[in-house]
N, C-alpha and C positions, 0 to 999 in steps of 0.2 A: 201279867195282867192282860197283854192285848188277845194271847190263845184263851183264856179265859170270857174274853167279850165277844172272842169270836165263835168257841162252843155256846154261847147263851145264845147268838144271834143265828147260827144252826140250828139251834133247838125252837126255836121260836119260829122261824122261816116251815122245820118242818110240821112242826103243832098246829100252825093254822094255813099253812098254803100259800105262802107269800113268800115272793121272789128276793134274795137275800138280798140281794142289791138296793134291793129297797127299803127294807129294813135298814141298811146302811148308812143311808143317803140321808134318811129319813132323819137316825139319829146324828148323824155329825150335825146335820141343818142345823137340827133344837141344839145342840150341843154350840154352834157357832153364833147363833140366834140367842143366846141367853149371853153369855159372853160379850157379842156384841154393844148388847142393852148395859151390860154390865158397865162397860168401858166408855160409853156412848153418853148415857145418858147425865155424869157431870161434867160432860165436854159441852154439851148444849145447854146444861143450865149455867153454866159459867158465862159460855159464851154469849148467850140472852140476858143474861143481867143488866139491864140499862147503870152505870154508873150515875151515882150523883154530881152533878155538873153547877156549878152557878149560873142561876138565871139574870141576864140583861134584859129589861123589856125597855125598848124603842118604838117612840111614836112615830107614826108616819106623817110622811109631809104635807103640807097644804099641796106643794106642786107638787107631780111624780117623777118629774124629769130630776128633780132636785134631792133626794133622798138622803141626806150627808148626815155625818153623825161621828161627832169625836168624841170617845168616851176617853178619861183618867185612869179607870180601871181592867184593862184589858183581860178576856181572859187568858190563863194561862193553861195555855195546853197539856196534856197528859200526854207524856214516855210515850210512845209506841210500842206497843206488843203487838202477839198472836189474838186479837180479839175481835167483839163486832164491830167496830170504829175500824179496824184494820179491812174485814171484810168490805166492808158500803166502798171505802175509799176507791180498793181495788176493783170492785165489780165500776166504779164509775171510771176507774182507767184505763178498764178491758173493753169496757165500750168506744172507748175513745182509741183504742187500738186498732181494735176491730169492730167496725161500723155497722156494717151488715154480713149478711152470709156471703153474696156475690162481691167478696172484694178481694184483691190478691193477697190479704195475709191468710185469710181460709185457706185460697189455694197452696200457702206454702205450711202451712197447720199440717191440711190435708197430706202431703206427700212426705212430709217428717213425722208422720206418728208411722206414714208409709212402709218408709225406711228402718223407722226403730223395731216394729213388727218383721219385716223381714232381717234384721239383723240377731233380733230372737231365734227366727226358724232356722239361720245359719250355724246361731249357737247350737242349739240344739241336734242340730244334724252332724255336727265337726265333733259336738261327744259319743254319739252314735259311731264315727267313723273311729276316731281313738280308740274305743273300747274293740271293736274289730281288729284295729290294728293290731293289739294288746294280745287279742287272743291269736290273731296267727302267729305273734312271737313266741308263745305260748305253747303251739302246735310245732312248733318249726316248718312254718311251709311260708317256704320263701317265697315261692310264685305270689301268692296272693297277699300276702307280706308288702310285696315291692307292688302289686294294684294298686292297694288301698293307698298305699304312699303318695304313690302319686296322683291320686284322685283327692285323696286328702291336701297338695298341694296345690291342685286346681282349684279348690272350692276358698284356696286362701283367698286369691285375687278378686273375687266381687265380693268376699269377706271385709277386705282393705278397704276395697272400694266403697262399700256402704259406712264405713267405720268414717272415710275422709267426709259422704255426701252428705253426715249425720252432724257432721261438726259444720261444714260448709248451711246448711239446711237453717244451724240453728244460729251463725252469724248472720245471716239472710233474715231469719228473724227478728233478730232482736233490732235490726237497723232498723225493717218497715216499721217496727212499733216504736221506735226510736223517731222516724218522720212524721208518723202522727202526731203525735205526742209533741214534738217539736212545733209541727204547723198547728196545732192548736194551742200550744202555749204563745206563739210568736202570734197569732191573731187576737189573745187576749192581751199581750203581753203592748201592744200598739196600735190599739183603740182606745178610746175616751180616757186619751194622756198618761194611761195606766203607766207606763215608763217612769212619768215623772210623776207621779203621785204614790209608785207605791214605795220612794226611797224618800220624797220630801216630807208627805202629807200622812204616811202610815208606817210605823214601826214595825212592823212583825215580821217583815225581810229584811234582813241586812245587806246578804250578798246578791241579789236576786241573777246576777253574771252565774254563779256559781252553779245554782240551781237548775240554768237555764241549760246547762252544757254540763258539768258532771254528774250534777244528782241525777239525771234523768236518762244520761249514758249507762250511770248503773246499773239503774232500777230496770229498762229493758235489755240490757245484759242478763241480770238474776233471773227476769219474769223466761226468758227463751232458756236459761242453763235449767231453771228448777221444773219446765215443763217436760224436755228431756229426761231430766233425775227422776221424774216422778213415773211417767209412764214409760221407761223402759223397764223399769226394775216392774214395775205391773204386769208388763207381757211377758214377763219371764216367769215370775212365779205364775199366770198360770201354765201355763207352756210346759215349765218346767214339771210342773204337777201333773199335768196331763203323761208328759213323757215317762215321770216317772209311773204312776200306774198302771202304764203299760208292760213299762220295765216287770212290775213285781207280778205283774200278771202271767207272763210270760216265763219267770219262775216257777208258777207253780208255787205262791205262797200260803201257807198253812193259816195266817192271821185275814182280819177285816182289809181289803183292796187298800193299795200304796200308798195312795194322798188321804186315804180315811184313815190309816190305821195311825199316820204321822198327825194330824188334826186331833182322833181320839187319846193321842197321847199325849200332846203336848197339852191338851183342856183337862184330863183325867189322871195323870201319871204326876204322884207326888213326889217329884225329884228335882232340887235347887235349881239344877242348869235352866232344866225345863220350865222351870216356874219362873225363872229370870230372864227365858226367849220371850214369855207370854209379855212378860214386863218391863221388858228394856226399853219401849217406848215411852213407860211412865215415868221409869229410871229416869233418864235422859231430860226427860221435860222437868220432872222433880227438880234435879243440879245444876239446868242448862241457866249458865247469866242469863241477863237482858243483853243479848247480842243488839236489838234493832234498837235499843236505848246509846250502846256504846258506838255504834255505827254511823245512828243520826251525830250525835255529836261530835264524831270522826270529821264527816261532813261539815260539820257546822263550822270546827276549827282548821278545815283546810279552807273554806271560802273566806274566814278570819287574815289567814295567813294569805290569803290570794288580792284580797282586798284593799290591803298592805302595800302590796308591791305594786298593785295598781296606783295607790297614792302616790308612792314615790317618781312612779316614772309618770303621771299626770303633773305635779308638781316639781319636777327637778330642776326649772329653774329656780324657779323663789326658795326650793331649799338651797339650791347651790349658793344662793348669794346670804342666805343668814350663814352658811356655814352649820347646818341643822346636818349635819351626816350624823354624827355621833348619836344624835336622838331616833333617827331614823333608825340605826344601827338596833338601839337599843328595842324597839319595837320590834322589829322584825325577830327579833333573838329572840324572847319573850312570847310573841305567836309562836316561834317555830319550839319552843323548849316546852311548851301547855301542850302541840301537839304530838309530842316526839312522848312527853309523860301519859299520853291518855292512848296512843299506840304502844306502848309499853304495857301499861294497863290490860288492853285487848288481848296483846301477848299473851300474857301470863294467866290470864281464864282461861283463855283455851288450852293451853297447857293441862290442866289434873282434867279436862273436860276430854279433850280430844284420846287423853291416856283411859281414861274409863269407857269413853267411845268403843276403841281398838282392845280394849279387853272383852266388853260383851259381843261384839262384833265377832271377832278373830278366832278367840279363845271358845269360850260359851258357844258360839253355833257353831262352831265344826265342829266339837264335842259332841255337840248334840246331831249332827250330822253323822257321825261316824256313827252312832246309833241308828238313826234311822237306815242305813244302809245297809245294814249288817242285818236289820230283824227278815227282810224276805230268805236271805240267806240262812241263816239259823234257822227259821221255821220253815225250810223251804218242802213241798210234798215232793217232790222229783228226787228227793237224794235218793232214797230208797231204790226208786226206779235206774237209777243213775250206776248204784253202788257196786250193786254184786255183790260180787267177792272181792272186789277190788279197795282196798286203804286210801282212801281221799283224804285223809289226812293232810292238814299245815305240812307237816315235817314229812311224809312221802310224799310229798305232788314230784318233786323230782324223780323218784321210781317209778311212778305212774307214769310220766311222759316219756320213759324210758322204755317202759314193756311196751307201751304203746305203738311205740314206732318201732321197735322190734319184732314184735309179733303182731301188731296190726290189731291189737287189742282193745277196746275204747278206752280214754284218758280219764275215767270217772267224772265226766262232767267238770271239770277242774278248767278248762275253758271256755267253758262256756257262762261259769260262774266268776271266774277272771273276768271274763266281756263285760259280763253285768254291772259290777263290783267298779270297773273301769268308767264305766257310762254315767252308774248312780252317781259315784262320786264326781267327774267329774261338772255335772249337772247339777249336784247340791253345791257346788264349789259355787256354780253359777247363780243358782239360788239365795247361796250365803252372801255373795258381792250384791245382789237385789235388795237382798232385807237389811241390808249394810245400806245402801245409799239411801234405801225408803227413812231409815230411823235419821242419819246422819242429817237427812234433808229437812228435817224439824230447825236446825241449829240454822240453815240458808232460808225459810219461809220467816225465822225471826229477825233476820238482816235485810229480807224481803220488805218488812213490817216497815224497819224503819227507812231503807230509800221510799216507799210507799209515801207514810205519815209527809217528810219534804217533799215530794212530788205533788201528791194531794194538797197539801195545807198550800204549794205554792198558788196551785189553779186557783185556790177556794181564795185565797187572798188577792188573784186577779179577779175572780170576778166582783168579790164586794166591792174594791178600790173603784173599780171599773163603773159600779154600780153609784159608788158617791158614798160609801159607810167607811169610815177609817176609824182606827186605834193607835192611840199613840199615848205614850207616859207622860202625863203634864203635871207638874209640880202648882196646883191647886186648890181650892180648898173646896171645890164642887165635884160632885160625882162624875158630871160628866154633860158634855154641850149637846142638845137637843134641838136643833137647826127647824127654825120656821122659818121659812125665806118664800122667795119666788122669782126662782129668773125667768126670763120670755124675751125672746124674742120680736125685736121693734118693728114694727109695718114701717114706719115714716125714716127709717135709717137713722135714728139720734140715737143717745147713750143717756140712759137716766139714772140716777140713784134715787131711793127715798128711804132715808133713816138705814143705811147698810153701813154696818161695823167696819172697822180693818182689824182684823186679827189673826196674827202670827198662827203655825202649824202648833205652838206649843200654846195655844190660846190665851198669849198677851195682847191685850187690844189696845190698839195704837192709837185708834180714833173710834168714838163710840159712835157717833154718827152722821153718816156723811150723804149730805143730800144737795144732787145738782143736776145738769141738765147740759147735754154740750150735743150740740145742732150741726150739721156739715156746714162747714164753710165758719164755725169759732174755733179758731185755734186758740188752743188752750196751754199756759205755761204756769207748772207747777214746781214750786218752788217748797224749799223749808229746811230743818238742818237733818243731820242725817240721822236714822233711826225712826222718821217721822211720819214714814207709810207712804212715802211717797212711789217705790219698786211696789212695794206691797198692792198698791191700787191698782199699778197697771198688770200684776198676777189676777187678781179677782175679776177685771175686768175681762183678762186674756182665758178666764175660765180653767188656770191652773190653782187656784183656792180656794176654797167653796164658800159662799154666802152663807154666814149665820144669819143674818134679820133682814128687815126691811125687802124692798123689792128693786130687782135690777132687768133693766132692760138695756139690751144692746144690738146690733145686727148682728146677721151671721159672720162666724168666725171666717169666712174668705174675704169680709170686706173691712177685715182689720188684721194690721199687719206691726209686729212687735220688733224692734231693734235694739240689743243688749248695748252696754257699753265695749263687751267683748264678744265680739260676734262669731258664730260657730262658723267653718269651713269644713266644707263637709270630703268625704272622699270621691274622687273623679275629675274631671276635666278642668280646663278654666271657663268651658260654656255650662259644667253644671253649678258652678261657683253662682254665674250669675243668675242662673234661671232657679234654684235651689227654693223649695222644695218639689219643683214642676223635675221631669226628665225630659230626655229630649222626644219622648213620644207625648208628652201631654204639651211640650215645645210646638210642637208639628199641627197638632190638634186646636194650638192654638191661632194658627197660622202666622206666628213670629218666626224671624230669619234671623241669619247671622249679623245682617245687618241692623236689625231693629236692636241685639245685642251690644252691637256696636257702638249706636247710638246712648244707651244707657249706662256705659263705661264713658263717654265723652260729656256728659251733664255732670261726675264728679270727679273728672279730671283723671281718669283712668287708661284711656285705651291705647297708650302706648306699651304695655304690658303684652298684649297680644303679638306683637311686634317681639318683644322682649325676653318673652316664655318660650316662644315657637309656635304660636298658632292655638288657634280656642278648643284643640281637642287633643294637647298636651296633655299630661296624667302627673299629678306631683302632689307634695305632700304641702300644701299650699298655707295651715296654719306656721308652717317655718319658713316657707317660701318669700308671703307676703311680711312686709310690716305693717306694725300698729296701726299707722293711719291708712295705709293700704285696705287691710284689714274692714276698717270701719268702712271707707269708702264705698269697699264692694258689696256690704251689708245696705248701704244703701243705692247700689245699684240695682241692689234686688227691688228695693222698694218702686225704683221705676220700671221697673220689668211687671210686677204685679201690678200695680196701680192701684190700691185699697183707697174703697173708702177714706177711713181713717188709720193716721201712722203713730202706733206708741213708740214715742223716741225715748229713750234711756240713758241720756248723757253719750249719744252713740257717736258725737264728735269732737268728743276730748281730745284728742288725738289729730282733729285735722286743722288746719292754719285757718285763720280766722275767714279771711276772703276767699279763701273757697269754701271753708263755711256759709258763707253769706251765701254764695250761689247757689250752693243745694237746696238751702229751704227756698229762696228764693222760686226755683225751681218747682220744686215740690207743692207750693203755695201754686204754681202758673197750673200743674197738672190736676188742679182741683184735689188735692189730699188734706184732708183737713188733719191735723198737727195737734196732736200730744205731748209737748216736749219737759223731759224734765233736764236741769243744765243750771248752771253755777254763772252762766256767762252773761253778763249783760249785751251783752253785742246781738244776743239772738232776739230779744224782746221784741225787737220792731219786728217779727215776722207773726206776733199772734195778737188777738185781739180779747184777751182776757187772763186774769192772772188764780190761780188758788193757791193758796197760803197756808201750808200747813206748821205750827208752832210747836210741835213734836209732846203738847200735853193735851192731846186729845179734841184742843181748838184749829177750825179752818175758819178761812175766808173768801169768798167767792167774788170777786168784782171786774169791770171793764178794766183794759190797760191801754193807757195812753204812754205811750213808750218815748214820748217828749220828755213828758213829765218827768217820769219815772229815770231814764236816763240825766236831764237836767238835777234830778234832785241827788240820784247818785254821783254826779259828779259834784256837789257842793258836800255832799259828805265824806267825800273824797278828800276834798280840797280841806274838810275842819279838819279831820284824821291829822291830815299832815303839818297843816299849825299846831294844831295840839300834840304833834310829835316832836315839830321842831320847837317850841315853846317851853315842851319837858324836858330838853336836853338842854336849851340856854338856861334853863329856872338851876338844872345840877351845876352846871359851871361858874353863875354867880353864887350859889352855895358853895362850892368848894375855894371858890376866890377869896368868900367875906371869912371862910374860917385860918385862910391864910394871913388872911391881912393881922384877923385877933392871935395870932401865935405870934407875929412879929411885935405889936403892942406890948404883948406882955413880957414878952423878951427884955423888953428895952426898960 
């Protein structure tokens, strides 16, 4: 068939005056151009399919700073494929790689596609030299035998060399896009409390650790392998193609020119193999799993199992002391046996997947290789000229090289068709490892899909969090909470509510509504049992829970300062202990000294520890370091090191002895902080001058506290308690007396 396409395309060229070549060109164009359309055009209506999605409509807030929104019904995302969802994500992550053109990941783009083009031309020139090689073995002429050798073993060393700077090129890569990526999720990741709102206040991350550090090691590991996979195997076929129609030109081929005549055959020639090159990509995609479905969820259940282990060593004392090993044991077993099942899983698709791979790959194109290399030769116009009288035959080429160098005879073209034969194939060899990685790279852009989908969904879930919109599973009977509020910030420095709920992340509400008014200089002590919203206020007020109703004002967040009952210690010195969260450059800025530190460890009975550690720029693990009340103490050294406004205290001195209790607020009261405290302790009253009363059923009270009183009245109920304790136990003993007396009575 192709001597046949190619006498019509003679007869044609001569019939009207047109240069064959163009005729040629002309027809594979339309011939790759219909084809194209062919193959093209249900890949883009697929991929432009908008899917049907469930629509949420959310109303927008009275305030904008305020935006919040917890819905019941989250949606549930869709698998990750090869799809348009898969495209946007990535185009918005390529951006975020690479920012502009003037940045240095261009420059290292720039010099790795550099590289991978020149390591093309070296392929292509190291077949060109084989194939010489080949043929002066062929000739027997040693002299140039032993040249080529060793210029063929020159041309290895910048071979190597490009081969290491292509893999060096593309680890370079994938880090810078790895720091992007990084410093832009760690900026969203640590503004507006995102940290703590997207594991308390929003469901849709679990491990967000996880995410932060392997998904995204992945995902710019794949993005730099699969841009390498893609365009190298691109520069080769064409390269390849070029080289070879020079090759079949240089023949003297009887058929349509080398890269057209393999084009026209593989579009036109009704033969399985062939029709199975055309279509091994549809093959592949036909059979291919959901790799980026099975991938994500790889992921999912390693951050599962990682998350685990974090518990454990977060908790290892409290488990050590229930003696919870065995449970722990069991969980851990249980993650790691779902993941060990669902990588087994992975396994075993890829298995018939990777075997059908390596068959159309392997088998199928160098089949069809050996064809195409063979037709210049077979149809070649030079034998003729080449022949003579001379038997170029398969089975005499050995005679022929025989007269040859005997009588000086020419070898029938027999090496020179060796040369050819040596080059074509080894350059279709190279070609077939091309169109091997282009197809194979379908199954890595679907694994693409899903590190993508968790990279993207993470961002997209910092920034709504970020933004104030959460989703979270709540066990209700409403579709979903629609937040009308209004926080602002106070001119006159007070803290107001009017009519503002307390209500849990799982939208239990604690208190329907709470409205009051606390002024610098009223210290305020909240009281109630537990469960009763009392933590819960001072999150909403600290702006880690968002206001459903009403309106809240308060000052800005640096003039209010929060203390748990278990206070964080952070990592670094024992000067960043106390200055935490300032460093020692915002230290310096502020113009405090070591001494002014000093001073602030001596107001809660601390600063023999400096003494004690080695000095304030010691480095230790200081949550094991200190104790309990240590702990708390230096929590509120902090408090005098800032000096806020206002102090939400949290039960933050459980833990410390009463009389230096007393000193601190004490203290705290002298330095003008006005007091939030919540605390079980009667002892602390007399330092505030108002009490609220929460009854844990949705009733408060708001009133002045006279700490006379209040202390007088608790110690007379004190004092009943203990009559009526000691009163019940004499009331049992003359019961059991009178029932002794009647057993002896009746005895007698």
């Amino acid at each position: 068939m192709p001597t046949v396409i190619s006498k019509y395309i003679e007869h044609t060229a001569t019939r009207y005056n047109i240069p064959k070549e163009h005729i040629t060109r002309s027809v594979v164009a339309g011939a790759i151009l219909l084809y194209g359309l062919k193959l093209g055009y249900p890949l883009l209506q697929s991929l432009y399919k908008q899917p049907q999605r469930e629509v949420i409509t959310i109303d927008k807030q009275q305030c904008p700073e305020n935006e919040q929104v917890v819905t019941s019904n989250p949606r549930v995302a869709e698998s990750p494929g090869v799809n348009l969802e898969f495209l946007l994500q990535l185009r918005k992550l390529v951006r975020i790689m690479i920012p502009g053109v003037c940045c240095g990941e261009v420059g290292l783009l720039g010099v790795h596609t550099l590289a991978l083009a020149s390591r093309t031309f070296l392929s292509i020139y190291v077949a060109s030299m084989e194939g010489q090689i080949v043929k002066y073995i062929v000739r027997r002429d040693v002299t140039n035998f032993a040249l080529m050798l060793l210029k063929w073993l020159a041309v290895a060393l910048p071979a190597t060399f490009i081969n290491s700077v292509i893999r060096y090129l593309e680890s370079r890569l994938a880090l810078a896009f790895r720091s992007r990526i990084v410093d832009h999720a760690y900026q969203l990741y640590f503004s507006h409390q995102t940290y703590y709102r997207v594991s308390n206040l929003d469901c849709r991350i679990e491990n967000a650790d996880h995410r932060l550090t392997d998904d995204i090691t992945a995902f710019t590991s794949s993005v730099a392998h699969l841009y390498s996979h893609l365009t190298k195997p691109l520069f080769d076929l064409l390269l390849i193609g070029l080289a070879l129609m020079r090759a079949s030109r240089s023949m003297g081929a009887a058929v349509v020119p080398g890269e057209y005549t393999i084009l026209l055959v593989l579009c036109l020639v009704p033969c399985w193999p062939l029709w199975l090159l055309l279509h091994t990509g549809q093959i592949l995609k036909a059979v291919s799993p959901r790799f980026g479905s099975l991938v994500a969820e790889e992921a999912n259940r390693r951050g599962y199992l990682r998350n685990i282990h974090s518990r454990v060593i977060t908790n290892a004392e409290e488990i050590a002391f229930y003696a919870g090993h065995e449970v722990e044991l069991s969980h851990l077993q249980k993650a790691y046996k779902s993941l060990v099942s669902h990588m087994n899983l992975i396994f075993s698709q890829r298995l018939w997947y990777v075997m059908l791979e390596q068959f159309l790959m392997k088998y199928v194109w160098s089949g069809t290789g050996m064809i195409m290399v063979s037709l210049p030769i077979l149809t070649s116009s030079r034998l003729a000229e080449q022949d003579g009288t001379v038997d170029v035959r398969t089975d005499n080429i050995i005679n022929v090289l025989y007269f040859s160098e005997q009588d000086g005879t020419v070898d029938g073209g027999v090496s020179e068709r060796t040369q050819y034969f040596t080059t074509a194939k080894n350059l279709l060899v190279s070609g077939a490892d091309a169109v091997e990685r282009l197809m194979s790279s379908y199954k890595e852009i679907v694994e693409l899909a899903g590190y993508t989908w968790r990279v993207g969904d993470m961002l997209d879930v910092f920034h709504h969090v970020g933004a104030g919109r959460y989703q979270r599973t709540v066990v209700t009977a409403a579709e979903g909470k629609h937040l009308k509020s209004c926080v602002q910030e106070t001119t006159d420095g007070t803290i107001s509510l009017v009519n503002v709920p307390i209500v849990t992340p799982n939208c239990d509400v604690v208190c329907p509504n709470l409205t009051m008014k606390v002024k610098p200089g009223m210290h305020l002590l909240i009281t109630g049992p537990n469960g009763c919203g009392k933590s819960s206020l001072f999150r909403i007020l600290s702006g880690l829970w968002p206001v459903y109703a009403g309106e809240l004002g308060k000052p800005s967040t640096a003039d209010m300062f929060y203390i748990p009952q278990r206070p964080y210690m952070s990592l670094g010195s024992l000067a960043d202990q106390v200055i935490y969260p300032d460093t020692m450059k915002d230290m310096a800025r502020k113009g405090r000294s070591m001494a002014h530190l000093h001073s602030c460890l001596q107001l809660v009975h601390l600063s023999h520890i400096v003494e004690r550690e080695g000095g304030w720029h010691v480095t230790a693990d200081w949550k094991d370091v200190l104790s309990g009340g240590e702990k708390q103490r230096m929590a509120m050294a902090r408090l005098f090191y800032h000096r806020p406004k206002f102090a939400l205290l949290d039960e933050c001195t459980s833990a410390v002895s009463i009389d230096v209790e007393s000193e601190i607020y004490e203290s705290a009261k002298q330095a003008g902080i006005t007091l939030l405290t919540i605390t079980h302790r009667p002892s602390l009253w007399k330092f505030h001058t108002h009490l609220l009363q929460l009854d844990g059923e949705g009733g408060w009270k708001l009133e002045p506290l006279d700490s006379t009183v209040h202390l007088s009245l608790q110690d007379e109920k004190d004092q009943l308690e203990t009559h009526i304790s000691s009163a019940q136990q004499r009331l049992k003993e003359l019961n059991l007396a009178l029932e002794e007396v009647k057993l002896v009575t009746s005895s007698k």
